[in-house]
N, C-alpha and C positions, 0 to 999 in steps of 0.2 A: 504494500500500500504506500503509493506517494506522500508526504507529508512536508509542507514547505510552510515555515513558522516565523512569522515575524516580532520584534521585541526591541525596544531601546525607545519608544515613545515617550511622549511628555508635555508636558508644560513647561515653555522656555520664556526669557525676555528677550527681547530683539536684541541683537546684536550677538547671544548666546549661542552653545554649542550641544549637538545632542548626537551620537551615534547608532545607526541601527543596525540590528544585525538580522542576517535571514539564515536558517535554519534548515535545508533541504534532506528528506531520506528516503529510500525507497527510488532513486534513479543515480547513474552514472551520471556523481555530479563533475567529475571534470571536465568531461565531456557534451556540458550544455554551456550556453551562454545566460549570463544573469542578468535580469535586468531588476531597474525600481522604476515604479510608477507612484502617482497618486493621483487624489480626486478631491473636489468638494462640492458638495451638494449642486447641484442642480448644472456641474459641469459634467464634460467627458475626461475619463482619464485621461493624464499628460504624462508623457515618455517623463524621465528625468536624467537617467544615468543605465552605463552596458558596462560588464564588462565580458568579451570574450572570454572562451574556453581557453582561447590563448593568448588572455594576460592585455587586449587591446580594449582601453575606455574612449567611451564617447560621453558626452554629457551636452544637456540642454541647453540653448544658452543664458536661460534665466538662470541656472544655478553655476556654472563654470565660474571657476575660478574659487568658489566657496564648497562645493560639495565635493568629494573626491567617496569612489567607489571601490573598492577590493574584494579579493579572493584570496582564502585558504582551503585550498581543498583536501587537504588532509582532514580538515574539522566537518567538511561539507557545507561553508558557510559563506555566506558574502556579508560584507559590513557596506555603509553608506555613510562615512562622517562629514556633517552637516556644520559647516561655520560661518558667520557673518548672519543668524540666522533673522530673516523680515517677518512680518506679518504676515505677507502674502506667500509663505511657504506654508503657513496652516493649513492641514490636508489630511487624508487616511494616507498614508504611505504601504503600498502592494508590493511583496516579489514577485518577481515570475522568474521561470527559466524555462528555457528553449533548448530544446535540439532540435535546430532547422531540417538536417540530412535525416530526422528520423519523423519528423511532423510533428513533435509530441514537446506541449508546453502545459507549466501548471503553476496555480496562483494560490499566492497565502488569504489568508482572512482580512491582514490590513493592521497595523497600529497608526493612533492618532496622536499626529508631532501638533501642538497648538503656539503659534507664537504670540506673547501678549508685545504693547506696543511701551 
């Protein structure tokens, strides 16, 4: 059974820092690519950050330069640390992972990062 777990949510002030972690078992995780999303009400999820199975990040441009994304895959886990953090980062923050060459992606429940101002 897949299981992809997210944690490190919170209540921050602006400018503060939070890091989250994702949690994946149940698939060949070095062999997927990791992504983080989020959402807020009445939006569509928004990409945020990748990082390939082989170590290559992309990130959005509203958060570049402040969010940086990693991988330990000996733990099975990707981290998301979050700095410079605005208001308008408040959001359910999602993992997903991918394996494109295999079609098969799967997504956590969501922790909620709240920035006050």
């Amino acid at each position: 059974q897949v299981q992809v777990v997210e944690s490190g949510g919170g209540l921050v002030q602006s400018g503060g820092s939070l890091r989250l972690s994702c949690a994946a078992s149940g698939i060949l995780f070095m062999i997927y690519d990791m992504n983080w999303y989020r959402q807020t009400p009445g939006k569509e999820r928004e990409w945020v950050a990748t990082i390939t199975s082989g170590g290559i990040t992309t990130y959005a441009d509203s958060v570049k330069g402040r969010f940086t994304i990693s991988r330990v895959n000996a733990n099975n886990t990707v981290y998301l640390q979050m700095n410079g953090l605005k208001p308008e980062d408040t959001a359910v923050y999602y993992c997903n992972s991918k394996w494109v060459a295999g079609n098969k992606a799967y997504w956590g429940q969501g922790t909620q990062v709240t920035v006050s101002s």
